[in-house]
N, C-alpha and C positions, 0 to 999 in steps of 0.2 A: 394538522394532526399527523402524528408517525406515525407509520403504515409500512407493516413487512408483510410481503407476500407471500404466503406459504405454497398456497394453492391457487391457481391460474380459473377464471371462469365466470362466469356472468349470474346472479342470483337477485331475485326479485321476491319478497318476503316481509309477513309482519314481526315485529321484535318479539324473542321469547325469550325469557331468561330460565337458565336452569341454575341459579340461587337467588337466595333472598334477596330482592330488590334493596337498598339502600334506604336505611331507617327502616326496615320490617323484619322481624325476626331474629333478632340480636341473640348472642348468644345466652342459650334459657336452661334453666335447669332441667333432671328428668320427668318431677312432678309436676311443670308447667309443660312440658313438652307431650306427656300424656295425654291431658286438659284440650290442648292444642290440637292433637290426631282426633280427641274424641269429636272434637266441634269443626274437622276437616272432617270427617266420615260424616257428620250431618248435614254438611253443606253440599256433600254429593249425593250423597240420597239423595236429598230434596231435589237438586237438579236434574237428577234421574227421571226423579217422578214427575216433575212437570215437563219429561219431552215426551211422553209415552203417548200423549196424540199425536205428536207429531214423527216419532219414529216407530222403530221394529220394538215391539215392547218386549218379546222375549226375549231380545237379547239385555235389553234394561232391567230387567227381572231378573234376570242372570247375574249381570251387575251386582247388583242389590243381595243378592242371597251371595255371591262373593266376600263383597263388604261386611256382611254380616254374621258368616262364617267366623264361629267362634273360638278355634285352632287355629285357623287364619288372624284373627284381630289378634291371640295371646301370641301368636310370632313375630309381629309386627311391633306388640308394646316390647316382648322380653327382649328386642333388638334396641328399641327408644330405651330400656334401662342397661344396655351396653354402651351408652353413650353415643347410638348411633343419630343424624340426624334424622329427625322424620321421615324427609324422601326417602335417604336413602335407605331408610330399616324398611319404608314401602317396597322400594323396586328389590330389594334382598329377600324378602316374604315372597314376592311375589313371584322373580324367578324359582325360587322354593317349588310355590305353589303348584308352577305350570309342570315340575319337572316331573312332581307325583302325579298331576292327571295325565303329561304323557306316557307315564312307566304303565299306565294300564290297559295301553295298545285299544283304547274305545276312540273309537271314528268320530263320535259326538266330542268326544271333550278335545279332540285332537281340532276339532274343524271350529273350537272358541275358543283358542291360543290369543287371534287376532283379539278378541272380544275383551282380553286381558288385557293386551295390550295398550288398547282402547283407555280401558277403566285407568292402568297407571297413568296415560296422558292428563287422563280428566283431572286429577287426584296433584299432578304435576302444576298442570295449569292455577289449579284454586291453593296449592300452598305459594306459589310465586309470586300470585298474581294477576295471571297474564290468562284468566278465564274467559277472556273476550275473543279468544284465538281457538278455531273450533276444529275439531281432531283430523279434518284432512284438509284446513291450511297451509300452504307457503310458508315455512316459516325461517327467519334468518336467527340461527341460534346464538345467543350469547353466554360467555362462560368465561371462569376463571383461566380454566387451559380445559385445552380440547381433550376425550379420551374414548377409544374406539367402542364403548359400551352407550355412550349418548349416540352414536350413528345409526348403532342396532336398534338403538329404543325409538328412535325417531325418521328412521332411513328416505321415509316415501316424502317424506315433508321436510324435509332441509334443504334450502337451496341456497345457502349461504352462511359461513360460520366468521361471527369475531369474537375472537379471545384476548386476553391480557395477557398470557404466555404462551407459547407454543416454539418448536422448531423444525426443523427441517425431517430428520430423523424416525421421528414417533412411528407408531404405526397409525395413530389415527390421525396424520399428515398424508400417510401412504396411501390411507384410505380415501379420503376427501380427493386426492389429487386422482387414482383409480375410477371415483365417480365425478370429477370435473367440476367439483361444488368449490368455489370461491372459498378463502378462507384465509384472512388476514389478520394477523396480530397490531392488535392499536392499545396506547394507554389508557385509553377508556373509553366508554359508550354511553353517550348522556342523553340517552333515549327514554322514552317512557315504550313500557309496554305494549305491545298492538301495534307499535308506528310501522311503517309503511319505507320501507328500507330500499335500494338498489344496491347491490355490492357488488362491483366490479375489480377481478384482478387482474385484467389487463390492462388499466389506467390505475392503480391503484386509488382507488376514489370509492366512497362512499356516497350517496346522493339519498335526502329525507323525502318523503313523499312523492315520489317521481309519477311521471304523466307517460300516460302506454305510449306517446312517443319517443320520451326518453329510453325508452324499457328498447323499442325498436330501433331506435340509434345506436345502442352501446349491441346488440343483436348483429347488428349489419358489419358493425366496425368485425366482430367477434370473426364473421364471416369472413371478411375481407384479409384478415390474419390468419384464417386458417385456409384459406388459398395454397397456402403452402404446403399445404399435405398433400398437394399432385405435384408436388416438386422430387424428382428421380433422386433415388440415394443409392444406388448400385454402385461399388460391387458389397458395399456394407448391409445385412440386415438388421432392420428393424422391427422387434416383436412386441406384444404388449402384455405389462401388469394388469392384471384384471381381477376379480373379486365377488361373490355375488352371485344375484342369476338375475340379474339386469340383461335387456337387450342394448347391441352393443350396435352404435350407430354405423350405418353400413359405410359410409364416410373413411371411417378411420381401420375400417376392415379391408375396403379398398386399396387404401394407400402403408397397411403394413405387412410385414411379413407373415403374423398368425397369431399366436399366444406363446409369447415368452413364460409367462408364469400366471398362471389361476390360485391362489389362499383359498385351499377348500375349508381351509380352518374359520373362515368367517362365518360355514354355511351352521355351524354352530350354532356359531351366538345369533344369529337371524332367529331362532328358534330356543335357545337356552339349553338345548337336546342336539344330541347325535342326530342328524336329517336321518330319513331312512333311504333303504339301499333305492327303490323305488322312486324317490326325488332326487336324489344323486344321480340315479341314470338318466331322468329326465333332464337336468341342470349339464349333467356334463355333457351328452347328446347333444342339447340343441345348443350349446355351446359348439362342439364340431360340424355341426351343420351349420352353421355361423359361418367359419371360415373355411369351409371344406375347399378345395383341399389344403389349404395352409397349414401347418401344425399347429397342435395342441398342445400345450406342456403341462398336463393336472399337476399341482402338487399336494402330495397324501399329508393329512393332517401335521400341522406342528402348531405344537401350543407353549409359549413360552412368556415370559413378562406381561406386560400391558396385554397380551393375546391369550391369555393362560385361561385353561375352564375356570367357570362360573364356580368360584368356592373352593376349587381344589389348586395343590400345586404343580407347577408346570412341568409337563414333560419330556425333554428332550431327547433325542438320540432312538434308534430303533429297538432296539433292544429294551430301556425301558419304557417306553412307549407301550411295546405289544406284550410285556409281563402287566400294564393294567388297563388295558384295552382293546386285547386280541379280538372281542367280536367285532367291536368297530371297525375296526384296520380291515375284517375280512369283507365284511359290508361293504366298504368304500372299496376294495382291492373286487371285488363283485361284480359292482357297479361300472368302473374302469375299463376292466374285461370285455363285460357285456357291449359295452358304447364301441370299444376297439373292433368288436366282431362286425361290427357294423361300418364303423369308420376308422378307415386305414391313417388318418391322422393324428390320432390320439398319442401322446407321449405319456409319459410316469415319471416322474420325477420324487425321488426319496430324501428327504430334508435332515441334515445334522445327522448324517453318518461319518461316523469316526474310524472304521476300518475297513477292510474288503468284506472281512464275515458281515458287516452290518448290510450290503449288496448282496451277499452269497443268499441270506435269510432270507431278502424278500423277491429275490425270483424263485428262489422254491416254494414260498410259498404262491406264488406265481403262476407257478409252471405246473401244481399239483390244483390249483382253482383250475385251472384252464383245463386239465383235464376230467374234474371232479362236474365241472359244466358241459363236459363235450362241446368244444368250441375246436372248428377247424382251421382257423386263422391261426397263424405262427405269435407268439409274444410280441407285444407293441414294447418297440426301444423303453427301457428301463434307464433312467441316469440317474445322477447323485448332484447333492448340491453340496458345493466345496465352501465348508463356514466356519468347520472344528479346527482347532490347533492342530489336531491329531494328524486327521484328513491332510492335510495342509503340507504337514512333515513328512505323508508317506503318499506320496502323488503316484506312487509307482503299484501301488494299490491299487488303482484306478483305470490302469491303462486299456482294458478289455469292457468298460463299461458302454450303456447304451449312449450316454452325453452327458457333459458336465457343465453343471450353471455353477456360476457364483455369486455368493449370496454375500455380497460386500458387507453387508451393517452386523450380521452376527461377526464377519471377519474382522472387520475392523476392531470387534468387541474383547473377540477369542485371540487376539493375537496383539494388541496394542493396549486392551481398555480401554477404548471407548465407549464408556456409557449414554447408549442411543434413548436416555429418556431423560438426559438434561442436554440442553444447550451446547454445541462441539462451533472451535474454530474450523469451516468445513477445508481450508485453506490446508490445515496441519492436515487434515483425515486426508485429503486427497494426495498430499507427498509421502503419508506411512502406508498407506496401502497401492498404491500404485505399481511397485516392487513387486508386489506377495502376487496382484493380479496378471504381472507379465509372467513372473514364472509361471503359474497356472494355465495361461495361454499359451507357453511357449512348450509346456509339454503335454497340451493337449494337442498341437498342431503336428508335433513329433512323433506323434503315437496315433496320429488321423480321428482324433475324439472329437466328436462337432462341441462345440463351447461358447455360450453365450455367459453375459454377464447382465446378471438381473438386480442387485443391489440397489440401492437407490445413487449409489455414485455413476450411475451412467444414466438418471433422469436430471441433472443438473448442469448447466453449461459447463464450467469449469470444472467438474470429473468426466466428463462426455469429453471437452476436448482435451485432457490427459489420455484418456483412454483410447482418440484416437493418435495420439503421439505415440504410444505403444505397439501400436499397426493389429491393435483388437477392432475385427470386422461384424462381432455378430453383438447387439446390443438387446435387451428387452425392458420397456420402459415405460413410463405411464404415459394416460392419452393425453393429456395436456403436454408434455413434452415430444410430441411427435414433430410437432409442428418446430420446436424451435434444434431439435436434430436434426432435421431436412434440411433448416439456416445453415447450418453450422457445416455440416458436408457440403452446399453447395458454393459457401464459401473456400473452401480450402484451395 
C-alpha cells in the first residue's frame, strides 16, 4: 500500500469513518434524505433510552429533549432542503444550537456544551455506521481529506488519522503534527468499521488488529527515536508550535527552548464560541507555568481559510479584525495581561499586520488595558508576524518592534501564490521563499529584533536545512519535528 506520512506518531484505535461507508448512502434526494434523518433521530432516542439504567439519565434526557426540540429539527431539515448532507446539516444546527445557549451567559447550559457534543458523536456513529464505537473510544479516523473541524469535534478520541488526500501545508496537518497524532495518506482503507487498527508514522505501516505487544514494541521503538531530544542544539534555538490547552509532555519542554508559537484561534473552535477571558487566563497561565521560565509567544486570534469562524467570513489583518470583534480582542488582550503580571515570560505576538499603525494600535491598546487594570509590570514584548506582502515591502516599519516571527505559509501565499489547501511541489516553495526569509533575518539581526521563523518551512527537513544555510539561528517547530532538528544540527 502507498503511504505518505503527513504526521509523525504512534496511534492505536478502532476504525471510524466520517462518510458513508461504501455501498450505503448513495447519493439520495431531499425527500429521501428527510425520511432518512427522521428514522436517524429515532434510532437515537431509542438508544438513548435503553442506556438510562445504565448511565446519568439527566444527561440522556437532555439528549432527548435536544433531539426533539422542534426549532432545532426545522434547522436541521431547512439545511437537508439546502442540499446539505445529513451530518453535515446536523453538526451545522448544532454548532447553531450551542452558540445561542452560550450567548446567554447560564452556567447550566454552558457546563452541556460537552453533552452536545456527545449527542453529534452518537448521531455520527448511527449515520456511518460505526455505532459499535462508543463516545470515549480510541478511535483512528478515516476520511476523504482531513479538515481542522473533525479534530475539534473529535479531539479527545483521535489517535490516528488516514485519508485519501492530504498535504503537508493544511492547517489540519499543522494540527495533527502539534498533537503528535499519526496521520498518513493511503489509496484507500479496506477496513470495516470498529477494526482494531495500529498506525504508525515512523515505520510508515499500518498493522490490523494488533496485540498490546505490538502496541508496546512500536512504543519502545517511538522511545528509542526520541532519545534524541537530549541531543544539544546550541547555539540554535528551538521553540514549539503548539495549540489547545493540552498538557505538554515535559520531555519535550525539557529539551526545547519554550513556545515559538500558541494558535489561540483554535481555542474557538474547541468551543464554537469565543472562550472567555476566565479560560483564556487559565489556558494561557498554565501554559507559562509549563515552561517558566522559557518564553511564551501567545498568538492573538487569526482567523482565516480552513481556520475561519464557524459560518462567518475570515478575518484578516488588525484593523479589520477589531472593527468586528473589539470585545473579543479586548477579552483576549485582558487575559494576556493578567498572566504577564504574573509571568515574566509571556510574549504577544500580533498576526497579518500590514503596517507600523497596525503595531502602533495594539500597544495602545495595550498600554491603556494595563493601565485601566492597574498592573505594575511594564508591557510584555509585543511582536509582529511578517506574512503580508505589505509588511514584507516596508521592513523598516518594523524596526522598533518587540520581535518578529515569520509566518512562512501565509508568505509563501501573499507573495508567490501558493495556495496552502492544495497539494504544492515543497521543493519549488522552499527556493521562492528562502530569499524573502533571509532578507527578513538579515534586517532583523541589523536592527537587533530577536526573530524566529515559525512557518511550517522550518518543521520539514529540506526547509530546516535551507534555512540553516541562511545562518537562521532561531527556529519554532512542531513536536514531532524536534527530534529530527536535533539530527540535522548535530549532523552539520
Amino acid at each position: 500500500m502507498s503511504i505518505k506520512v503527513i504526521s509523525r506518531g504512534i496511534g492505536v484505535g478502532k476504525v471510524f469513518y466520517l462518510k458513508p461507508t461504501k455501498g450505503n448512502y448513495e447519493k439520495i434526494g431531499v425527500d429521501e434524505a428527510l425520511i432518512t434523518y427522521e428514522s436517524l433521530k429515532y434510532h437515537v432516542i431509542e438508544s438513548l433510552n435503553q442506556m438510562k439504567d445504565k448511565a446519568d439519565s439527566d444527561i440522556l434526557d437532555f439528549q432527548i429533549a435536544v433531539l426533539n426540540d422542534h426549532a432545532f429539527e426545522q434547522d436541521i431539515k431547512r439545511r437537508i432542503k439546502e442540499n446539505r448532507p445529513i451530518d453535515k446539516a446536523f453538526e451545522e444546527a448544532m454548532s447553531s444550537y450551542i452558540k445561542q445557549l452560550l450567548s446567554l451567559n447560564d452556567p447550566y447550559f454552558k457546563s452541556r456544551v460537552s453533552d452536545l457534543h456527545d449527542l453529534t458523536t452518537r448521531l455520527f456513529q448511527n449515520y456511518h455506521g460505526t455505532s459499535n464505537i462508543k463516545f470515549n473510544d480510541a478511535i483512528i479516523l478515516c476520511v476523504e481529506e482531513l479538515y481542522p473541524s473533525m479534530l475539534f469535534e473529535f479531539k479527545q478520541q483521535i489517535k490516528g488519522i488516514l485519508a485519501k488526500k492530504g498535504h503537508d501545508l493544511s492547517h489540519a496537518a499543522i494540527l495533527a503534527r502539534e498533537r503528535n497524532i499519526p496521520y498518513l495518506v493511503v489509496k484507500d482503507f479496506p477496513y470495516e468499521a470498529g477494526t482494531k487498527l495500529l498506525v504508525n508514522g515512523y515505520t510508515s505501516s499500518i498493522m490490523v488488529n494488533p496485540k498490546v505487544m505490538d502496541h508496546k514494541r512500536a512504543l519502545f521503538e517511538q522511545r528509542n527515536e526520541e532519545n534524541a531530544l537530549t541531543y544539544p542544539h546550541k547555539p540554535y534555538k528551538l521553540y514549539l508550535n503548539l495549540s489547545g490547552d493540552s498538557k505538554i509532555d515535559k520531555t519535550y519542554i525539557a529539551n526545547s527552548d519554550g513556545v515559538g508559537l500558541y494558535r489561540s484561534e483554535f481555542l474557538y473552535h474547541t468551543s464554537h464560541d469565543f472562550p472567555s477571558m476566565e479560560y483564556q487566563y487559565e489556558v494561557y497561565s498554565n501554559l507559562a507555568k509549563q515552561f517558566y521560565p522559557k518564553p511564551v509567544v501567545i498568538r492573538t486570534y487569526d482567523f482565516s481559510e480552513d481556520k475561519s469562524l464557524d459560518g462567518l467570513n475570515a478575518h484578516r489583518g488588525v484593523a479589520a479584525y477589531l472593527l468586528s470583534y473589539e470585545d473579543a480582542f479586548i477579552e483576549q488582550m485582558t487575559a494576556l495581561l493578567l498572566v504577564a503580571e504574573k509571568y515574566d515570560n509571556l510574549r504577544i505576538m500580533i498576526p497579518m499586520v500590514y503596517s507600523k499603525s497596525d503595531y502602533e494600535v495594539i500597544t495602545r491598546i495595550a498600554t491603556k488595558l494595563k493601565s485601566a487594570l492597574n498592573l505594575s509590570k511594564p508591557l510584555p514584548p509585543i511582536g509582529v508576524m511578517i506574512e503580508t506582502k505589505e509588511a514584507f515591502e516596508h521592513l523598516s516599519d518594523f524596526s522598533k518592534v518587540g520581535f518578529i516571527s515569520i509566518g512562512s505559509n501565509d508568505l509563501g501565499s501573499n507573495l508567490f501564490g501558493f495556495d496552502r489547501t492544495k497539494p504544492i511541489d515543497f521543493e519549488l516553495y522552499v527556493e521562492k521563499l528562502i530569499d524573502a526569509i533571509y532578507d527578513i533575518v538579515s534586517f532583523a539581526k541589523d536592527k537587533r529584533v530577536p526573530c524566529t521563523i515559525c512557518g511550517d518551512i522550518a518543521s520539514h527537513k529540506a526547509g530546516f536545512k535551507a534555512l540553516l544555510g541562511i545562518s537562521a539561528t532561531d527556529f519554532s517547530i512542531t513536536l514531532p519535528f524536534l527530534v529530527e532538528a536535533k539530527k540535522i544540527i548535530q549532523s552539520k
